[in-house]
N, C-alpha and C positions, 0 to 999 in steps of 0.2 A: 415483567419488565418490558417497556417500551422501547423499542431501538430508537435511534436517531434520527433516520428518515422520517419513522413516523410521528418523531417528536414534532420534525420540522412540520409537518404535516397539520398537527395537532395546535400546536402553538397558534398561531394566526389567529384560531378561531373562537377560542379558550375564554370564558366568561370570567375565567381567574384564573390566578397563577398560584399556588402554595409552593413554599419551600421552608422546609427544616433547618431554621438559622440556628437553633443549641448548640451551645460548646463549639460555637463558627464565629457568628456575626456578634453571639452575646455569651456572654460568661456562665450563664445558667443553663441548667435542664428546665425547661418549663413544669415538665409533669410530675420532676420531682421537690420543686417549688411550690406545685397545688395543691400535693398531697399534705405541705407542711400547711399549707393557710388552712386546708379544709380539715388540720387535726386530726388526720388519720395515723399514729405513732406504727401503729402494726403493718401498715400495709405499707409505709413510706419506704422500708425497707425491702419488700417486695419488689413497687414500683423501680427504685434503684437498680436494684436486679436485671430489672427488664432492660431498663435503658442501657443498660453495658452491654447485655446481648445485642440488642439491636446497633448498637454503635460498633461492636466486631462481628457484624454481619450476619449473626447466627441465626437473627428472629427479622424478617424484612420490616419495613417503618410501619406499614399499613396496620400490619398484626397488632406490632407492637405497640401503636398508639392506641389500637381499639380496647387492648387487655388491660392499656393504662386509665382509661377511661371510665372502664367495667369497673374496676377494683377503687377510685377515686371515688365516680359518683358526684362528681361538683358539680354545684346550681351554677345559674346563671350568676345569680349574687358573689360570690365565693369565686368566680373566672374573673368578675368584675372588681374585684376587691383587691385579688393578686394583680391585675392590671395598675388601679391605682396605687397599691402602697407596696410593691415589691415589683418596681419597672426594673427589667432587662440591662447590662451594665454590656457596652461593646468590650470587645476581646482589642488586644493593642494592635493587632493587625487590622483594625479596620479604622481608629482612631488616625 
């Protein structure tokens, strides 16, 4: 984890910013979203898993995305697909 100084630090310089809007900014889990486009039934449940841990702290986001990832497997096509035909729905706190 990076503290705050060095956030401040870091920020400025930063070619991009990523942040974790799931179940924040938009009503869905993205990766457990992929997992239904990309037709994985066995693992969808897995990835579910993951994401609870990681949302009560247990598994930090880095991990957790990378093992969702692993276990996914989605093309480029199939990231582009859930983009087009199952966009992101805001949460009423941001409406």
């Amino acid at each position: 984890m990076v503290s705050h100084s060095e956030l401040r630090k870091l920020f400025p310089s930063a070619d991009a910013v990523c942040f974790d809007v799931d179940s924040t900014v938009i009503r869905e889990e993205g990766t457990d979203e992929l997992a239904k486009v990309c037709g994985i039934e066995d693992v969808r449940n897995a990835v579910s898993e993951m994401t609870q841990r990681a949302m009560g702290g247990a598994v930090p986001f880095k991990i957790a995305l990378t093992e969702h990832l692993a276990l996914i497997q989605p093309s480029r096509e199939q990231v582009q697909r859930l983009i087009a035909e199952h966009p992101g729905h805001l949460t009423h706190c941001i409406r």
